[in-house]
N, C-alpha and C positions, 0 to 999 in steps of 0.2 A: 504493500500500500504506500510505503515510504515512498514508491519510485515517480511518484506525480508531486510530490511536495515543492516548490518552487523556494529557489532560494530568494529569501525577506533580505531588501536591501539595510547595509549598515547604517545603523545609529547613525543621525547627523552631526551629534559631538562627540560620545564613547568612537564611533570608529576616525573620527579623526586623531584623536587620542591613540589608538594602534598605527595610525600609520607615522603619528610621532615617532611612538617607541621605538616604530621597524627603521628610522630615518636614519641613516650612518653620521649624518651631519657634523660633526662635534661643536659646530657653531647652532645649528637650530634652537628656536625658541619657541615654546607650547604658552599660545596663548589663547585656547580653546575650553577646555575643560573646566568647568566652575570650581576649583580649589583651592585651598587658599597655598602662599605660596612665600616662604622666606627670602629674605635676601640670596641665600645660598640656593633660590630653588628646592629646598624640602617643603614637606607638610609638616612640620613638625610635631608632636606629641604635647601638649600642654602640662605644665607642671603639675599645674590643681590635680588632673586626670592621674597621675600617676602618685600622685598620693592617696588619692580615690582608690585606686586600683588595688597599692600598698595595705590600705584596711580592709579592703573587702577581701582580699586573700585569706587576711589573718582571722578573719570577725565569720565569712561564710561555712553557712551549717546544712544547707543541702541545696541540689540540684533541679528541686519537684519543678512541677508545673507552675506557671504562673497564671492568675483568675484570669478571663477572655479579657477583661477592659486593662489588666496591666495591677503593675504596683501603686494601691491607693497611696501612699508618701510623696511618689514620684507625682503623681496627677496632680495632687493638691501641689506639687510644688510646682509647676508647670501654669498652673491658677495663677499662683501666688506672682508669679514671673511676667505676664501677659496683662494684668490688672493690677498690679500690689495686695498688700493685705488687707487693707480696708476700704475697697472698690465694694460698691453694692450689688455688680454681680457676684462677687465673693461673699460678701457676708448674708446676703440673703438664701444662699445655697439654689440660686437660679443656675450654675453653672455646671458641665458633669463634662469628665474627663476620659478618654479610653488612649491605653497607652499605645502607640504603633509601630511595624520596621520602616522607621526616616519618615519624613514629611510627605513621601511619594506614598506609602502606605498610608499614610494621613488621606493624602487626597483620592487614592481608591476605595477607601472606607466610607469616605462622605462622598463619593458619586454612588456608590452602590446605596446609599443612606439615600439620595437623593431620588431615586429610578426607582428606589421602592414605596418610598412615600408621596411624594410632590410629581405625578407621574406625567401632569402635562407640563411642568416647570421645562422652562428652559434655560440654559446655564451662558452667561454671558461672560467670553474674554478680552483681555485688551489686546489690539494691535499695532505691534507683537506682542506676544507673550511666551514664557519659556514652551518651548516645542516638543513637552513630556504632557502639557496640560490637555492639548487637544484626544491625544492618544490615550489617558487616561480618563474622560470623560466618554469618549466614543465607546472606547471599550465597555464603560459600565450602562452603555446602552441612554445618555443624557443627550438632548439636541442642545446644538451648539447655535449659537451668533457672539457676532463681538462688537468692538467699542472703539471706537478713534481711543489714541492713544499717545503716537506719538509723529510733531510737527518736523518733518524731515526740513523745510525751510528754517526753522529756528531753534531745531535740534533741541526743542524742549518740550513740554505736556501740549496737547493739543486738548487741552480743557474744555474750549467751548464745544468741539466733536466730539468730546468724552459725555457732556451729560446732554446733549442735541439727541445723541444714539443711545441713551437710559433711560432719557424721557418716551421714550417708543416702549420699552421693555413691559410687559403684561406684568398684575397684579402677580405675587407669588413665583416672577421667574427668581432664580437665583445670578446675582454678581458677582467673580471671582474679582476681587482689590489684589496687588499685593502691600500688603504691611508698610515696608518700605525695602529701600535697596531694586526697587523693579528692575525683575530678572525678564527683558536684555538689557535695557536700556538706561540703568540708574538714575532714572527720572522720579522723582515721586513729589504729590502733590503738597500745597504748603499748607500749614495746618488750618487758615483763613477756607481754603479747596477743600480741606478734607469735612470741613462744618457745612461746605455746601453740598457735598458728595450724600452727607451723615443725611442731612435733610430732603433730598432728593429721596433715599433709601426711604425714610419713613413716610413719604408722600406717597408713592410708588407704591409699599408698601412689596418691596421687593426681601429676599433674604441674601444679607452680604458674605459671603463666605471668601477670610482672608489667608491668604498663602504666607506665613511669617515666617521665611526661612531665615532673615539675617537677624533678627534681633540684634542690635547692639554694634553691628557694622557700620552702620550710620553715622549717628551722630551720639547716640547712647541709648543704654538699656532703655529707661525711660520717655529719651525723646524718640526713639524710633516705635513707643507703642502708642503716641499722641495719637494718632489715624485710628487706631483701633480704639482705643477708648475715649474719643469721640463718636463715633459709632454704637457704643454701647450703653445706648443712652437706658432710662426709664424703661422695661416694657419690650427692651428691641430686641428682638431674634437673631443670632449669626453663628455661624459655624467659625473656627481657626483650627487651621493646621499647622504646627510648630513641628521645627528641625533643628536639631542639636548639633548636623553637618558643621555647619560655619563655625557655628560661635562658640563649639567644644572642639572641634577638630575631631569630632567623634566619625569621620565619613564612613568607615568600614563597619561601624558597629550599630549603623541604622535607627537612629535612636530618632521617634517622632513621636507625637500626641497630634488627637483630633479633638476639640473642646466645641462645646456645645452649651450656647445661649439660650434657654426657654424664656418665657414670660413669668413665671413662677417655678416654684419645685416640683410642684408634679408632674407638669410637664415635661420637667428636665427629667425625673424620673423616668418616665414613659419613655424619651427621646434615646436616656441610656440603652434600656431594653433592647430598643430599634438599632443603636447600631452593636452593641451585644451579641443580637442574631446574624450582623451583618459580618461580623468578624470571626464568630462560628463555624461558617462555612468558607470563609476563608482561609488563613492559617489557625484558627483555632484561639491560639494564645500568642502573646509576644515573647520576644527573648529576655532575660531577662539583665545582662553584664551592663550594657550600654546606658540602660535605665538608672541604675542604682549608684554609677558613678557619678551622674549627672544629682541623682536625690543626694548622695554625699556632700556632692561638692554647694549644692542651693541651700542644703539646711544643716552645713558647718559654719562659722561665723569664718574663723580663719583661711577656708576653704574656699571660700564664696571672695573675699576680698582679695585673695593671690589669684581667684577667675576673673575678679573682673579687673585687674591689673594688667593679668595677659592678656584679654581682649579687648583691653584701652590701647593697649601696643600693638596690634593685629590691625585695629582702625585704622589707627595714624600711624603706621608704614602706608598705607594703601591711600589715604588721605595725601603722604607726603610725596609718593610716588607719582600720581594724579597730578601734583605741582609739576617733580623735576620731568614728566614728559612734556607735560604743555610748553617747560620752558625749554626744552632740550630743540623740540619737533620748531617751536618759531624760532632759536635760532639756525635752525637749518637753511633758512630763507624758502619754506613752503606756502605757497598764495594761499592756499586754505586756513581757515582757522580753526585750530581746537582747542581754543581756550575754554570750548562748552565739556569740555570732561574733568575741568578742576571743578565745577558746579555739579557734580554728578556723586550720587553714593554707592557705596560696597563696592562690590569687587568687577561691578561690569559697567560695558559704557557700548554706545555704538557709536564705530569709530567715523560711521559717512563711507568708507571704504566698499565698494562695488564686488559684488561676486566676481569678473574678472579680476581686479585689482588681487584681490585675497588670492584666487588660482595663483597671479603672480607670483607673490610673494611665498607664497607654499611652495611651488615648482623652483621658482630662482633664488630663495634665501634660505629655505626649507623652516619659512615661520608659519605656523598655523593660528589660522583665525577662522574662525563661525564665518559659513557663509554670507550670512547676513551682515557681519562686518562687526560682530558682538566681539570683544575680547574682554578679559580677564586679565586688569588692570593690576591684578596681586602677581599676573604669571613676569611683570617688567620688574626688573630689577638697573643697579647702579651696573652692572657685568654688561647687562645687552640692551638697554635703551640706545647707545649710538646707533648700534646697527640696527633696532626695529628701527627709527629716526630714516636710516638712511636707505632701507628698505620701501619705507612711506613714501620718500621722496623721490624713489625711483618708479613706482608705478604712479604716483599721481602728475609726476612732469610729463 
């Protein structure tokens, strides 16, 4: 039967990612893949984590299963993380947690969450949007439309087609926001936008469901949850899917949550139930290493201030980097200007770069970039910005 199966074309960023690896180059630069990325080009391992790691070794007493929604500690910490402690969707217990593998197991959770309950909703995206989003909702059977998103003329939000194209959106469809760090483009809206987006949503009477992969790449924990908790006003419904990829360096060990806004508690009760069954017949259970490093490190005092030291220095390399290209690229003497990617957050940006352009520069310099001309602004370092620079300047003259 096997002998009709048609070989599925590769990943548009994991297989650019292989053909990195396979590249002999020794000058090539991988500026594709969303990871984050050191001066030296590692991933590094974060300290907190490995003193996390250090007590759970010593402190763990068995292997069982873990409940279908995850480790209650972890969830409530993941609350605690997304709203603070005395946010009234936290203290009124409108709020319910299920623990996931990654933020991507977040969002197949709540599409299948969505297909089962909201069956005429429709799920709206921004254009662009990470290009896992579409294939993740289709799969769970959710019709799609999208959203202006982003102004190629001024390389920034294109706001008034963002809610022109929401203001159409039927009672009860679903919005996918991201949090912030918008994954391609690291545009996101300003908090004055995100109070008009909030009010639009409860006009609409739409349900927002936000993708918060960077927490804390931004501009900080806190101000990068301003957009969400604007949105969570009195009464309002919303889905988040949280990933501990970025901002733990946790990427191998998959560690996400799905969180779920009701109007009250019983609802939220109910809501758990629904996606309880949804993960059931899924994988079951979650794993359980990746979680528990993560509750270590949120609910140690000491633990929690050496994470959020290395990810104030996680920012601002990437923050800093973000400068020396914009400054490196205009002294190159390039017509273009990119001075719109020091205004841009986390770890991606679109560079304006053309599909041929990027071929270029992959074929002749052996640097890879997203088609779409997305790079991964953590993959530059002080080693190879001359040569992206002069690579730039060779396909755009």
């Amino acid at each position: 039967m096997f002998q009709h199966v048609e070989t599925a074309p590769p990943d548009a960023i994991l297989g650019l990612n292989e053909a990195f690896r396979n590249d002999p180059s020794p000058e090539k630069i991988n500026l594709s893949v969303g990871v984050y990325k050191d001066e030296k080009g590692g991933t590094p391992v974060l300290k907190c984590v490995k003193e996390a790691e250090k007590r759970l070794l010593e402190t763990e007493s068995t292997k069982s299963y873990l409940p279908i929604d995850g480790r209650a500690s972890y969830n409530s910490a993941v609350r605690s993380l997304l709203f603070g402690t005395e946010h009234e969707v936290v203290t009124t217990n409108r709020a319910v947690t299920v623990q996931t593998p990654g933020g991507t197991g977040a969002l197949r959770v709540a599409g299948d969450f969505i297909a089962a309950n909201f069956p005429g909703a429709s799920l709206w995206l921004s254009q662009p949007t990470w290009p896992n989003h579409p294939n993740i909702f289709t799969a769970a059977g959710v019709p799609l439309k999208t959203y202006a998103y982003f102004n190629k003329a001024t390389n920034g939000l294109d706001f008034d087609g963002m809610l022109s194209a929401l203001k159409g959106a039927d009672k009860g469809d679903v919005v996918l926001l991201h949090g912030c760090c918008h994954n391609p483009t690291g545009i996101d809206p300003t908090p004055q936008q995100w109070k008009t987006i909030a009010d639009l949503i409860q006009e609409k009477e739409l349900l927002p469901l936000l993708d918060f992969a960077y927490q804390g790449f931004g501009e900080g924990l806190s101000e990068d949850a301003s957009g969400l908790r604007e949105i969570a006003r009195s009464g309002q419904e919303m889905l988040i899917c949280s990933s501990f990829s970025k901002n733990f360096g946790l990427y191998n060990e998959r560690v996400g949550a799905l969180t779920a806004v009701a109007p009250g508690q019983a609802e939220a009760i109910a809501v758990l139930s629904q996606m309880k069954k949804v993960i059931r017949s899924n994988y079951s259970n979650p794993p359980t290493h990746g979680a528990a490093v993560v509750e270590t490190v949120l609910t140690d005092d000491s633990l929690r201030t050496m994470w959020e030291e290395e990810l104030a220095h996680m920012r601002n390399r990437i923050n800093g980097i973000r400068k020396l290209f914009v400054d490196k690229i205009s002294a190159c003497g390039i017509d273009q200007d990119f001075s719109f990617i020091q205004q841009q957050n986390g770890m991606f940006s679109f560079s304006g770069l053309n599909q041929m352009q990027v071929d270029q520069l992959r074929s002749e310099m052996s640097i890879y970039i997203v088609g779409s001309g997305r790079i991964n602004v953590a993959g530059i370092s002080e080693a190879n910005v001359d040569r992206l620079c002069e690579g730039i300047k060779k396909v755009t003259s």
